[in-house]
C-alpha positions as CSV (number, residue, x, y, z in Angstrom):
1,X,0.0,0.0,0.0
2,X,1.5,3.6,-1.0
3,X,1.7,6.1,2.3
4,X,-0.8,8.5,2.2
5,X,1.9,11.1,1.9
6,X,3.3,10.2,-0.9
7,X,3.4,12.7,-3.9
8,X,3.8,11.3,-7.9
9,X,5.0,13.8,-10.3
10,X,4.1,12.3,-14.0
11,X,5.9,12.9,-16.9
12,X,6.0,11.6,-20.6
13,X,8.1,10.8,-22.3
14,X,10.2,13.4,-24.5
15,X,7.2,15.6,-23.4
16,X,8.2,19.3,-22.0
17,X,6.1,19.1,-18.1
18,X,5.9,22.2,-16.0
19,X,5.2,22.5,-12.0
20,X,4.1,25.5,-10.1
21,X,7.1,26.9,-8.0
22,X,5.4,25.9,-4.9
23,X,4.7,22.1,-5.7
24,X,8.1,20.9,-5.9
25,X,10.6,21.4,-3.2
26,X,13.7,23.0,-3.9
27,X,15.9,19.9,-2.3
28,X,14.1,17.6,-4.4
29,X,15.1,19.2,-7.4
30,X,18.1,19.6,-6.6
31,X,18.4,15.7,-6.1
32,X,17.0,15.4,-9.5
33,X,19.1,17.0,-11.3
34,X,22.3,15.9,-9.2
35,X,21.4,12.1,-9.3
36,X,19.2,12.2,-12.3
37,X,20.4,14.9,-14.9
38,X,20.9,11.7,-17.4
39,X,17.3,10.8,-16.9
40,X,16.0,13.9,-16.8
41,X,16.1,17.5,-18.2
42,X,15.2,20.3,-15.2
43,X,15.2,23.6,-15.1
44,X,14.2,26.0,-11.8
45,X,12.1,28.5,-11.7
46,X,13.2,31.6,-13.2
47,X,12.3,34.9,-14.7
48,X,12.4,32.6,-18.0
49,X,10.5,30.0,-17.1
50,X,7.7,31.9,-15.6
51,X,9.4,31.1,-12.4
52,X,7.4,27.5,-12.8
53,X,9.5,24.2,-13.1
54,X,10.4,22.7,-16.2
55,X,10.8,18.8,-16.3
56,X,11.2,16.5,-19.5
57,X,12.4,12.7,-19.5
58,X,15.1,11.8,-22.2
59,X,13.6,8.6,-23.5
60,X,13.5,6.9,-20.2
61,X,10.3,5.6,-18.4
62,X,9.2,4.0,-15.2
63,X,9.5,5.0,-11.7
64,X,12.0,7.0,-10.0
65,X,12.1,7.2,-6.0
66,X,13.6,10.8,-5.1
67,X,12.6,10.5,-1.8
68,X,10.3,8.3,0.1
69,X,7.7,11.1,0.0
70,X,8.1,12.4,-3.7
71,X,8.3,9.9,-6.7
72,X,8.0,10.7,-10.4
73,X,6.8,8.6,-12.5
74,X,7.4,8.9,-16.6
75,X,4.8,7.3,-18.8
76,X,5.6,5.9,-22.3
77,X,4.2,7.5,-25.7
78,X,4.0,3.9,-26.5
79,X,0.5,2.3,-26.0
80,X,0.8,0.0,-23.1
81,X,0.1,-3.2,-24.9
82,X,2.7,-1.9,-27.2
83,X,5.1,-1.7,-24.7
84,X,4.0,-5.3,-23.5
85,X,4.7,-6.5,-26.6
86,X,8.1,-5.1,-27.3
87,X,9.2,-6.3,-24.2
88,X,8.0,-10.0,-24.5
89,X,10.2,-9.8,-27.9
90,X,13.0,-7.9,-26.8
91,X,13.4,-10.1,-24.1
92,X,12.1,-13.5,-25.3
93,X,9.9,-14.0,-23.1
94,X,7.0,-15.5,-25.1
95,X,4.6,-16.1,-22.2
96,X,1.4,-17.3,-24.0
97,X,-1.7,-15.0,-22.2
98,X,-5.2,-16.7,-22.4
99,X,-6.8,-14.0,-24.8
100,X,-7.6,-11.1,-22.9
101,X,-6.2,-12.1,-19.8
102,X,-3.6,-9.1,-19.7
103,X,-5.4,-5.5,-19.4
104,X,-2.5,-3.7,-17.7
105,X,-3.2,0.1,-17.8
106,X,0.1,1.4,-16.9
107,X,3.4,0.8,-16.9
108,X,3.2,-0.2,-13.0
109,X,0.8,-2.6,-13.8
110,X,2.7,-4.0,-16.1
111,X,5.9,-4.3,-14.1
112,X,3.4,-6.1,-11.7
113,X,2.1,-8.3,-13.8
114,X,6.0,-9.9,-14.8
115,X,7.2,-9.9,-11.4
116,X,3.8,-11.8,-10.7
117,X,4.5,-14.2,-12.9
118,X,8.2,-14.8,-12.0
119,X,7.6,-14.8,-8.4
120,X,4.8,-17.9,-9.5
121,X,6.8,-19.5,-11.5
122,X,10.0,-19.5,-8.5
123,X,7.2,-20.8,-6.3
124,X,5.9,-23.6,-9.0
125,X,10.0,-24.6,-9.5
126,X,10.7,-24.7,-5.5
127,X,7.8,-26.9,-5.1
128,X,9.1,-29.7,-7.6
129,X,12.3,-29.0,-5.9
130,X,15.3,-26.5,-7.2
131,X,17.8,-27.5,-10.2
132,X,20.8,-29.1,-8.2
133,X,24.4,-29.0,-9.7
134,X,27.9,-30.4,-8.7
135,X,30.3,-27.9,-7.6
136,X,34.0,-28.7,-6.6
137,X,34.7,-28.1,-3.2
138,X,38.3,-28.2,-1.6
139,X,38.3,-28.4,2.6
140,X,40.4,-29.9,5.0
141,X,39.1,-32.6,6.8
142,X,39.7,-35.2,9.5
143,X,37.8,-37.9,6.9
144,X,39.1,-39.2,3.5
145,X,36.2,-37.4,0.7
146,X,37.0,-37.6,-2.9
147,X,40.5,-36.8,-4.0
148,X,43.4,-36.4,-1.1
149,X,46.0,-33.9,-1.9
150,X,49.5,-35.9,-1.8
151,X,51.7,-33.4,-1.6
152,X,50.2,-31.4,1.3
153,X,49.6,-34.6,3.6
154,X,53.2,-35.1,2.8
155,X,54.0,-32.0,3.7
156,X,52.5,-31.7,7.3
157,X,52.3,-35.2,8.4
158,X,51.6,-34.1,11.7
159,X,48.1,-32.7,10.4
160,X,45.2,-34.8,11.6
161,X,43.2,-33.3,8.6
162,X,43.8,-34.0,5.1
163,X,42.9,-31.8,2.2
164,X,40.5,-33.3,0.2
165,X,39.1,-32.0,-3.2
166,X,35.1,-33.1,-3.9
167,X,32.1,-32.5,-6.0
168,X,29.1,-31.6,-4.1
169,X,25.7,-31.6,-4.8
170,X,24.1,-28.1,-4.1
171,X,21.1,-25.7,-4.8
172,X,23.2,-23.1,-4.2
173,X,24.4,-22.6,-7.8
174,X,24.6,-19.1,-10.0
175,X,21.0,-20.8,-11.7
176,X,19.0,-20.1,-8.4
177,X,20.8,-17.0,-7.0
178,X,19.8,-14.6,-9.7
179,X,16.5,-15.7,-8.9
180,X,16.4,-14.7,-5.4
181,X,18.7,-11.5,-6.1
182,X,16.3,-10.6,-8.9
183,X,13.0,-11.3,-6.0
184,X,15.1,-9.5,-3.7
185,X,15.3,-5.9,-6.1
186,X,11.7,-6.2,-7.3
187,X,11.1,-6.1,-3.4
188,X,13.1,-2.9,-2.8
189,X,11.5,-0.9,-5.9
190,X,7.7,-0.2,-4.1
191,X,6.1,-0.9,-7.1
192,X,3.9,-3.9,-6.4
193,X,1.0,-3.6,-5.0
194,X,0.9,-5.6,-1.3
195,X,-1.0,-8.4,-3.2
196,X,1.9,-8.4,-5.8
197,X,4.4,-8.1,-3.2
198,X,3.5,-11.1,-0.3
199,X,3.7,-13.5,-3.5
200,X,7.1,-12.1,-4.2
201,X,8.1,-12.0,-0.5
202,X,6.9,-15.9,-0.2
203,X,9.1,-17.1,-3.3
204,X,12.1,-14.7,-1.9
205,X,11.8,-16.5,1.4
206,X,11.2,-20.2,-0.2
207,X,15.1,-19.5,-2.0
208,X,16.5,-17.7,1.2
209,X,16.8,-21.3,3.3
210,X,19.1,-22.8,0.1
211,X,20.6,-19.7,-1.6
212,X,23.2,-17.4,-1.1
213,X,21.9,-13.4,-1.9
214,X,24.8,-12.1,-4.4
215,X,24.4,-9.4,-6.7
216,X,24.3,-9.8,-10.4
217,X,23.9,-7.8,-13.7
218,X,21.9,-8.4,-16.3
219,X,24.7,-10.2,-18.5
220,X,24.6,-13.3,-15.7
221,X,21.3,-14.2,-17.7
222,X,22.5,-14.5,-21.4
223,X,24.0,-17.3,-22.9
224,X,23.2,-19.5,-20.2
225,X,23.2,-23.5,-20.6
226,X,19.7,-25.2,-20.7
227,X,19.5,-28.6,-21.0
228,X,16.4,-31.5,-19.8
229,X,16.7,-30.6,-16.0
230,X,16.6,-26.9,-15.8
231,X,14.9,-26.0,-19.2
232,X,12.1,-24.1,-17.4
233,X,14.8,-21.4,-15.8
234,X,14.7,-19.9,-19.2
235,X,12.1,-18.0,-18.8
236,X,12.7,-16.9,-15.3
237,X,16.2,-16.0,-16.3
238,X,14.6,-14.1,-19.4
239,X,12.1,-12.1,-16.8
240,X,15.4,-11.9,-14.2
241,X,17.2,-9.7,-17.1
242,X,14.4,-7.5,-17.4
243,X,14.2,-6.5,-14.0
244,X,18.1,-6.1,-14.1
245,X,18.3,-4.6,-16.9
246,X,16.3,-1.7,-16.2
247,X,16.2,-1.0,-12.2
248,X,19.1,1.0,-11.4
249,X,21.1,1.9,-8.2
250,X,20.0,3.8,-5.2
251,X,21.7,7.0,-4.4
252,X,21.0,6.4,-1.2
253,X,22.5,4.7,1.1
254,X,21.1,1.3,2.9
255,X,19.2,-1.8,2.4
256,X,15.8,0.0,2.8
257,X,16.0,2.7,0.4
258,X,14.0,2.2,-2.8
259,X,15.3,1.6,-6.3
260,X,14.5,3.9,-9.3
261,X,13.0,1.2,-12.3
262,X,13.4,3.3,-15.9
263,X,13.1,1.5,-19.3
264,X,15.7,2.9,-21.6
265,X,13.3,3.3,-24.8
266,X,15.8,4.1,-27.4
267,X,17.6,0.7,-26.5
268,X,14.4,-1.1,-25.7
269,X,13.2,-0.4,-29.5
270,X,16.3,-1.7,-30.9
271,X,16.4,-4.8,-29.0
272,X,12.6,-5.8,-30.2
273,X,13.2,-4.6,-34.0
274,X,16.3,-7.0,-34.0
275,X,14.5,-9.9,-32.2
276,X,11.1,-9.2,-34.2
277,X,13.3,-9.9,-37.5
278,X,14.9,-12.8,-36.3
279,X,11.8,-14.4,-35.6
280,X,9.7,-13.4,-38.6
281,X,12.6,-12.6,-41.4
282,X,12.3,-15.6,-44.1
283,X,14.4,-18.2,-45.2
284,X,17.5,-17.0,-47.1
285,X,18.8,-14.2,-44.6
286,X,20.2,-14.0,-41.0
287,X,19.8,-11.2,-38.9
288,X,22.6,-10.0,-36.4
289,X,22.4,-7.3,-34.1
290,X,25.6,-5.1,-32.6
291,X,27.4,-5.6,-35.2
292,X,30.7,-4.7,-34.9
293,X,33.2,-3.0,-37.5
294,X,36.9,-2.8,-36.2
295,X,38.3,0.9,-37.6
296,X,41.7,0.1,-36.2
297,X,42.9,-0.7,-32.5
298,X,41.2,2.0,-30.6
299,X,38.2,2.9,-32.7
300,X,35.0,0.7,-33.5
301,X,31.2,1.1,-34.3
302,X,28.6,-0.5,-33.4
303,X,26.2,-1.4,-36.1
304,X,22.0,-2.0,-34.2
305,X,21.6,-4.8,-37.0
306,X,22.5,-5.9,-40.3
307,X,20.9,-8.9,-42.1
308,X,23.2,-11.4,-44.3
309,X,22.4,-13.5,-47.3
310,X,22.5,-16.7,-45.3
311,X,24.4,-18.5,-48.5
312,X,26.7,-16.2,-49.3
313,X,27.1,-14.1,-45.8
314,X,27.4,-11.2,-47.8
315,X,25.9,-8.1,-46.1
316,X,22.7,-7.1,-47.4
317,X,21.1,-4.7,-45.4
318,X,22.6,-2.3,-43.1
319,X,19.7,-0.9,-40.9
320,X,20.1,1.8,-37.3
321,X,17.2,1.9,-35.3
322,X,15.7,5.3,-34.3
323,X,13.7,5.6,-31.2
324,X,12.2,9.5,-32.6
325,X,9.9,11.3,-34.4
326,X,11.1,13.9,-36.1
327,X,9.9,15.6,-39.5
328,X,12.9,14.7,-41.2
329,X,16.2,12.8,-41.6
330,X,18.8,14.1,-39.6
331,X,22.1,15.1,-41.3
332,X,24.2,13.2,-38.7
333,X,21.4,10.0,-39.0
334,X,22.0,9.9,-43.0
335,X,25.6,10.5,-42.4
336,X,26.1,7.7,-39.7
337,X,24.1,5.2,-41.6
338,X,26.1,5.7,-45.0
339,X,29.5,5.2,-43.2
340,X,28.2,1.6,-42.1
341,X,27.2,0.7,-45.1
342,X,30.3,2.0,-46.9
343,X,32.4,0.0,-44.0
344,X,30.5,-3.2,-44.7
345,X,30.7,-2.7,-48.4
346,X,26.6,-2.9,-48.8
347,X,24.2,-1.3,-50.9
348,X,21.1,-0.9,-48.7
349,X,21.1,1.6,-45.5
350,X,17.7,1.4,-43.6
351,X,16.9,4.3,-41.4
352,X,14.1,2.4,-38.9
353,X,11.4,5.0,-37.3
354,X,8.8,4.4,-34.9
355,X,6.6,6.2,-36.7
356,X,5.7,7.7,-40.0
357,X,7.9,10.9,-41.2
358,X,6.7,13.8,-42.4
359,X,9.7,13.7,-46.0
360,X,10.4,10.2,-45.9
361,X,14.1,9.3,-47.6
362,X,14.5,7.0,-50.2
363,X,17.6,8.4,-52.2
364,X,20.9,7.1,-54.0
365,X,24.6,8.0,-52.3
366,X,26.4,6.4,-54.7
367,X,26.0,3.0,-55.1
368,X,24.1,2.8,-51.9
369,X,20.1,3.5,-51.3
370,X,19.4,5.0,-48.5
371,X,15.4,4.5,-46.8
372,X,13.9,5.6,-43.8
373,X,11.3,3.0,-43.0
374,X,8.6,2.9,-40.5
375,X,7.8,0.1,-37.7
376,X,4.8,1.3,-36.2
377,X,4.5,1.7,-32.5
378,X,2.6,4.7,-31.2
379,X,-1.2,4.0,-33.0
380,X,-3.4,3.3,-30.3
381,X,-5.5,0.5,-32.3
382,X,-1.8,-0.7,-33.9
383,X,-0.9,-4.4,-34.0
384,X,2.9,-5.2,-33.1
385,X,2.8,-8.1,-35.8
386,X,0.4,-6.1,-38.2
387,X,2.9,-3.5,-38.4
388,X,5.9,-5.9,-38.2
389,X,5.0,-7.5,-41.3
390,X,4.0,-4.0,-43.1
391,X,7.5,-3.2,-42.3
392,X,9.4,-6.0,-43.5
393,X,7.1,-5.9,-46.5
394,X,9.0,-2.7,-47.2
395,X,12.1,-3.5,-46.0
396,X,12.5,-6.5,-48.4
397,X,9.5,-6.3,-51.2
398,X,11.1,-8.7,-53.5
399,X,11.8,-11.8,-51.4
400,X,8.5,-12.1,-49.5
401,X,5.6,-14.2,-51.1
């Protein structure tokens, strides 16, 4: 339950907000724009500003604690079951809903909803019992176990205990401790609703008995090994890196203080183009996101994706996700895009835009065209996969049936 007290600025995204002088206190803006100034553009109140505040986010959204009395919260332009959606992509998630079962109306909500499930699905895993592994262990001890180090028993032959290398069988293995780190952030952001939050509080406790609590960053959840006996940690892993991912760290100090949770959109978008096309781009071509090009020792790019002939791995497309809506290309947009594809020697730079321009490009810079293409994601009645495939029907308009 939220304290009575507490007071929510709301923002949106990209979106120019402005306060009364009186409504926000001059120590809490100062703590924005000292802890938060990447977050968040502020401006006091002044004889330009009306003497009223001035607040805009800079492509973040989600939740950020200032104090415990005075949040703000930072909406996306994205509908919600947009946003949904480009997360259950971006972090392969595919959770299959019942039709209509998920109505989030907010961005809390929908937080809620995924540390819901997570916090299930810990508590469905702990009652069939945890994923067990062998871990080498090396103690001294006053019984023979597994292997007996020679040389030190030679060495002290007074010693009543040998040192003995062993495997043991524990829960207590890297698989199960981002779980309950992951349970044990989600508890310190104050997002979750009390109903929300005794589920997660259960699963956190039903780990605490078998786990160690050690930090991790999102990374600890990629490229993991599944196999027959732990297949199902997955998905939990999958919903552990978005909770990682985007709750960042206190600038306070202690346990107790609460944890800002902000979706970077810019890098959200580029993660669910690149995993959209991987799932949905057809047979003849491979898709690879972060693509780097090596300049020389010190200096590289990162390219968001490119897609390959899958035959030939010759670069086809070379394509830079934009997370705007402006009228226009930028200079340094058409600019950037034409020096990957020069690097990568290809012949079709792809400019991707949430949302239709006003001059759309389609030009030639050489032997390279250059396209600004839409993927769709601020139309209220839009459909993720409806304006996926309208997308990739422009993006490749000979190849698809």
């Amino acid at each position: 339950m939220k304290p009575e007290s507490r007071r929510i600025i709301e923002l949106t995204e990209y979106q120019l907000a402005t306060f009364e002088q009186d409504s926000i206190p001059e120590s809490v803006g100062q703590k924005i724009h000292h802890n938060y100034d990447k977050e968040i553009d502020i401006e006091f109140p002044n004889f330009k500003t009306k003497y009223q505040w001035h607040l805009k986010s800079k492509g973040r959204v989600g939740n950020i604690p200032i104090t415990p009395e005075f949040h703000i919260a930072i909406r996306p332009k994205v509908p919600i079951n947009n946003l949904f959606g480009m997360l259950d992509y971006a972090y392969k998630l595919k959770i299959k809903f019942p039709q209509g079962s998920i109505q989030c109306q907010s961005l809390q909500e929908s937080y809620e909803t995924l540390a819901n499930i997570l916090a299930q699905k810990i508590l469905e895993r702990c009652r069939k019992g945890l994923y067990r592994d062998y871990l080498s262990k090396t103690e001294r001890l006053a019984y023979i176990r597994g292997r007996v180090d020679l040389r030190s028993a030679l060495q002290k032959p007074w010693d009543v205990k040998l040192k003995c290398h062993y495997n043991e069988q524990t829960g207590d293995i890297e698989d199960n401790q981002i779980l309950a780190w992951t349970l044990f952030i989600i508890g310190r952001s104050g997002l979750c609703r009390e109903s929300v939050s005794s589920t997660v509080r259960k699963a956190f406790h039903a780990l605490q008995g078998f786990v160690t609590l050690k930090p991790f960053k999102s990374e600890a959840c990629i490229d993991r090994n599944y196999h027959r006996l732990n297949q199902d940690y997955q998905l939990l892993h999958a919903l552990c890196r978005f909770f990682l991912d985007n709750t960042g760290p206190s600038h306070e100090t202690g346990d107790r203080e609460m944890l800002p949770f902000l979706i970077d959109m810019a890098n959200l978008y580029e993660k669910f183009v690149a995993e959209w096309l991987k799932a949905n781009t057809p047979k003849g071509f491979e898709v690879e996101p972060q693509h780097r090009v090596e300049h020389d020792t010190n200096y590289f790019d990162k390219i968001d994706l490119i897609i390959r002939d899958s035959e030939t791995k010759k670069v086809q497309y070379v394509l830079d996700t934009k997370y705007k809506a402006p009228d226009k290309v930028a200079n340094n947009d058409y600019h950037q895009i034409v020096a990957y594809a020069n690097a990568l020697n290809c012949q079709n730079a792809i400019l991707v835009y949430p949302q239709d321009l006003t001059t759309r490009l389609d030009i030639k810079h050489g032997a390279i065209q250059v396209r600004s293409l839409t993927f769709s994601l601020f139309s209220l009645d839009s459909d993720l996969h409806e304006a996926g495939k309208t997308f990739l029907t422009s993006l490749l308009p000979n190849t698809l049936p």
